[in-house]
C-alpha atoms as an extended CHARMM CRD file, in Angstrom:
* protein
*
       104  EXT
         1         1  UNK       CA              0.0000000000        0.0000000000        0.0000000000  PROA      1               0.0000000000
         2         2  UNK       CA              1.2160000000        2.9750000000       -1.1160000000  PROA      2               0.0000000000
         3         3  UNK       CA              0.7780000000        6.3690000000        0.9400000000  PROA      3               0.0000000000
         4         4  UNK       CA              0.0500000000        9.9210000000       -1.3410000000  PROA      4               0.0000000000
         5         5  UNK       CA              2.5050000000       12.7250000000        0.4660000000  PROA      5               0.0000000000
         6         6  UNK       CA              0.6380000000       15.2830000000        1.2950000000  PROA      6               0.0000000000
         7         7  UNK       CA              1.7020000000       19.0450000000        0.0700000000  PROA      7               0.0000000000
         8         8  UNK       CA              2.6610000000       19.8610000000        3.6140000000  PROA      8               0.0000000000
         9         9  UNK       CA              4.7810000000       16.5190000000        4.0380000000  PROA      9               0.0000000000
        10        10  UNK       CA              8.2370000000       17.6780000000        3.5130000000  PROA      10              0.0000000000
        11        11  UNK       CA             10.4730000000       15.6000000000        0.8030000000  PROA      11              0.0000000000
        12        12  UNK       CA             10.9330000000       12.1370000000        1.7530000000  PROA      12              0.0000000000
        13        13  UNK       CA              8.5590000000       12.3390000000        4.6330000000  PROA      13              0.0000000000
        14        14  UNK       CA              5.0530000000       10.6350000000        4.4190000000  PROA      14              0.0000000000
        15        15  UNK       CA              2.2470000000       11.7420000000        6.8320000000  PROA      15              0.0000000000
        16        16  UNK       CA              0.3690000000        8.9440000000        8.3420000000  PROA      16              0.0000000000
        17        17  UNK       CA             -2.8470000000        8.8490000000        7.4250000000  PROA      17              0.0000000000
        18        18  UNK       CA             -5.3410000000        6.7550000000        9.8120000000  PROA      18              0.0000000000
        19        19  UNK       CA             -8.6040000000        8.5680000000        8.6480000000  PROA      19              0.0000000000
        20        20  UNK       CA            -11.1320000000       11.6520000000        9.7740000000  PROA      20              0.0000000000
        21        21  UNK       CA            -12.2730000000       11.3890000000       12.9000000000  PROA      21              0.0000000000
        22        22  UNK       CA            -15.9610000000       13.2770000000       13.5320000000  PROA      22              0.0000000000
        23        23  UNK       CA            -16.1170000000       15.0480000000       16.6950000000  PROA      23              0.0000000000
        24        24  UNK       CA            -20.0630000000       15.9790000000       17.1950000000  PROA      24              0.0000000000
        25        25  UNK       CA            -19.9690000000       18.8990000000       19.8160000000  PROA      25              0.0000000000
        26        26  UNK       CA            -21.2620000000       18.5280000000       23.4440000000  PROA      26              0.0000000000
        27        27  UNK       CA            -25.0620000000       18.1660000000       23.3180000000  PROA      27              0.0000000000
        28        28  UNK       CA            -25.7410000000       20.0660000000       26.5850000000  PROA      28              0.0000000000
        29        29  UNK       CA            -26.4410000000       17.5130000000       28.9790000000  PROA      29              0.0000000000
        30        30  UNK       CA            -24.9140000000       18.8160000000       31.8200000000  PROA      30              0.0000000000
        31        31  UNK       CA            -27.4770000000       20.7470000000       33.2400000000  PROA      31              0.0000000000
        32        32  UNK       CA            -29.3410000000       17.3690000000       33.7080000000  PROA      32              0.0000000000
        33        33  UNK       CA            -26.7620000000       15.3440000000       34.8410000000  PROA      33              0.0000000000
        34        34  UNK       CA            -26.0510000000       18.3230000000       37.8010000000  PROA      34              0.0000000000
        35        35  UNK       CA            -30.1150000000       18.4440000000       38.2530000000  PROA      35              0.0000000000
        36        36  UNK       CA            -29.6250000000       14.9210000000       39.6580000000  PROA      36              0.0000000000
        37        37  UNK       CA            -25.8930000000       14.9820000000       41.7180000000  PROA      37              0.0000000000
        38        38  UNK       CA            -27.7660000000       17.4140000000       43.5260000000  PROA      38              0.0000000000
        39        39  UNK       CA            -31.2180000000       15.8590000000       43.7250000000  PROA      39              0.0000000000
        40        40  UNK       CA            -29.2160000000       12.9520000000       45.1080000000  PROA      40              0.0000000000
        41        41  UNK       CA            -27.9320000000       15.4200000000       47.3060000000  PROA      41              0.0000000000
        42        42  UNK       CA            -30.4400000000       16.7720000000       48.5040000000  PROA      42              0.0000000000
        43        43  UNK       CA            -32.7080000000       13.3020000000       49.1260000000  PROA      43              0.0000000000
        44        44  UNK       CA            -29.4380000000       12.5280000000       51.6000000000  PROA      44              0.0000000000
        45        45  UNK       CA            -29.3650000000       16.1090000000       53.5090000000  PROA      45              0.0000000000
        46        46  UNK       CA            -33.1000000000       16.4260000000       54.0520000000  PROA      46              0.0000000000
        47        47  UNK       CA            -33.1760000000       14.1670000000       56.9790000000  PROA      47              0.0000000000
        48        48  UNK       CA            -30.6280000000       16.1620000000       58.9300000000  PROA      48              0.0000000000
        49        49  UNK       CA            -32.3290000000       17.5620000000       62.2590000000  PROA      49              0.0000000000
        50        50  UNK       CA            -32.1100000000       20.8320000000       63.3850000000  PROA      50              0.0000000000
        51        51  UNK       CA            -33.7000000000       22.8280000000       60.2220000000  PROA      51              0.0000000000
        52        52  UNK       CA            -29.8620000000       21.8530000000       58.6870000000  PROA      52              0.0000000000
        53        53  UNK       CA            -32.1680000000       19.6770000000       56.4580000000  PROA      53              0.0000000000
        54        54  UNK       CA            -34.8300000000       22.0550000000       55.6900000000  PROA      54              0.0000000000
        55        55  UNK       CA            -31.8630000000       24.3600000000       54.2880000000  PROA      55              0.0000000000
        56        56  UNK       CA            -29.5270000000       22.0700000000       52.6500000000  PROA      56              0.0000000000
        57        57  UNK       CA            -32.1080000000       19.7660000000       51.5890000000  PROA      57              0.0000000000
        58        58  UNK       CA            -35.0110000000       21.8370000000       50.7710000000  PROA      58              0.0000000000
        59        59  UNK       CA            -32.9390000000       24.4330000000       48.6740000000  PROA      59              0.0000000000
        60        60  UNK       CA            -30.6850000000       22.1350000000       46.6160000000  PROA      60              0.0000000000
        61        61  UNK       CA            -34.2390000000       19.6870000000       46.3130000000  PROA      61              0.0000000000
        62        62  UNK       CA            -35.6570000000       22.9050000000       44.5910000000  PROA      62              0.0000000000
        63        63  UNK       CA            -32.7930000000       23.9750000000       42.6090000000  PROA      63              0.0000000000
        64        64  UNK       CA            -32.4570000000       20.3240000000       40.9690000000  PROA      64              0.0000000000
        65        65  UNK       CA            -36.2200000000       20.3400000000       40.2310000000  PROA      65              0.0000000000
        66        66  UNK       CA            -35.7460000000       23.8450000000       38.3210000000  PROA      66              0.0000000000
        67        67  UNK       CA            -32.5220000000       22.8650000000       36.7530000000  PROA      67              0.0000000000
        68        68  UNK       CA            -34.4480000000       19.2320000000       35.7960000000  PROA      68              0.0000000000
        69        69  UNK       CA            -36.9380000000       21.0780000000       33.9700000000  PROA      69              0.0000000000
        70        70  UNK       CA            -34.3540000000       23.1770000000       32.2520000000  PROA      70              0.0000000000
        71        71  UNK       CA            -32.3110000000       20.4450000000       31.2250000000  PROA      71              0.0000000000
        72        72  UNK       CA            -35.1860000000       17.9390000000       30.3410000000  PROA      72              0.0000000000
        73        73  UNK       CA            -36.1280000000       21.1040000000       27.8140000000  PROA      73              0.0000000000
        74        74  UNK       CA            -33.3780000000       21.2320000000       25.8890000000  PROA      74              0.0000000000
        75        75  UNK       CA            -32.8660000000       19.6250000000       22.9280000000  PROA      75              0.0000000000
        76        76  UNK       CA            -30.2530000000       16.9160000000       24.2010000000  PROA      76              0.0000000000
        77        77  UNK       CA            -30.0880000000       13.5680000000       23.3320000000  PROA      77              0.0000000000
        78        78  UNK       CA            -30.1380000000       12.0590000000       26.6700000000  PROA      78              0.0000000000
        79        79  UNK       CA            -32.8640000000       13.1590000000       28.6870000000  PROA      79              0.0000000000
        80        80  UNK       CA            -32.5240000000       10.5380000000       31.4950000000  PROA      80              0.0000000000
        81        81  UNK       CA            -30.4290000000       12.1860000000       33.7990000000  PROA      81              0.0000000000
        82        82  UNK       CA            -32.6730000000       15.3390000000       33.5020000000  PROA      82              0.0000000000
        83        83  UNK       CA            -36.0810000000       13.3200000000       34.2410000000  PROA      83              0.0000000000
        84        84  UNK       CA            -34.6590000000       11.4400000000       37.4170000000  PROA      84              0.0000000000
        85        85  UNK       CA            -33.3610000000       14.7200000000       38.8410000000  PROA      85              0.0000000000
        86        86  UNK       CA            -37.0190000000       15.8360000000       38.0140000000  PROA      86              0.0000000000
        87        87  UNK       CA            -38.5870000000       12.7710000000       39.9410000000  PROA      87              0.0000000000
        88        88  UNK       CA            -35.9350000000       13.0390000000       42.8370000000  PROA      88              0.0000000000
        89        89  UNK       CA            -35.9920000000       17.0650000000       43.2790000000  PROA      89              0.0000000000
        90        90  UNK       CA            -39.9500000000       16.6730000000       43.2960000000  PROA      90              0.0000000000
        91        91  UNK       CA            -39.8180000000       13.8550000000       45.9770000000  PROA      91              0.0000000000
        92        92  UNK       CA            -37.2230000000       16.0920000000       48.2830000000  PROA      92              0.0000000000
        93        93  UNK       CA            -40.1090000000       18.8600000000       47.5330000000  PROA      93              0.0000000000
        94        94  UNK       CA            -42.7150000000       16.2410000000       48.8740000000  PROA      94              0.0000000000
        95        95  UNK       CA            -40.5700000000       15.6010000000       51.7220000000  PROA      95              0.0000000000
        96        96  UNK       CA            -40.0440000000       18.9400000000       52.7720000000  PROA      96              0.0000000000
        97        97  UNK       CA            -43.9660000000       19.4270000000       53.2030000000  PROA      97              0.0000000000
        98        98  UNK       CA            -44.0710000000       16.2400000000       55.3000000000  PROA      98              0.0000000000
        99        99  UNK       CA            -41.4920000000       17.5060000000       57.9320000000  PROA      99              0.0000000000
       100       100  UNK       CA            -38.4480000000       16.8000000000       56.5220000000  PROA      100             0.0000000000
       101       101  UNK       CA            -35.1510000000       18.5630000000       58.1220000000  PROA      101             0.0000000000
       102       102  UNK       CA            -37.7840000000       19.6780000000       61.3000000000  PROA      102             0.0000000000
       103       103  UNK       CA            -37.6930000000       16.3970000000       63.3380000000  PROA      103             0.0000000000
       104       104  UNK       CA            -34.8530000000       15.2960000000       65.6640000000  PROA      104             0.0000000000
């Protein structure tokens, strides 16, 4: 097999050539994906007494839900991440109105 020089290639030198490679660029997904880290966050810090809970828990529960919504909006090709941050924010949400981060 014989390789074609390319016009950059200087004499006597031939550039290997494996192929093109297609990069696609990121799709966006990353506001999903941190929806539900901190959904997951919050679902662990809403139990902590004291009104620690309420805080920690109840404001990043909230911010995931938002940010789930956002992210499950976009046009991204994997929406999964977005929709369980969705489901988990909204169940910290539901927890919050039951008591959560107010007992001891």
């Amino acid at each position: 097999m014989q390789l074609n020089p390319s016009p950059a290639a200087l004499p006597g030198q031939y550039p290997l050539q494996i192929g093109s490679i297609a990069l696609r660029p990121p799709d966006g997904g990353g506001v999903g994906i941190f929806s539900l880290i901190l959904a997951i966050f919050a679902l662990f810090t809403v139990w902590v007494p004291f009104f620690i809970g309420l805080i920690l828990g109840g404001g990043s529960g909230i911010v995931a839900l938002i940010l789930g919504i956002i992210g499950a909006n976009r046009n991204v090709t994997n929406k999964g991440p977005a929709v369980a941050g969705i489901v988990i924010g909204g169940l910290v949400v539901l927890l919050l109105f039951l008591g959560g981060g107010t007992f001891w």
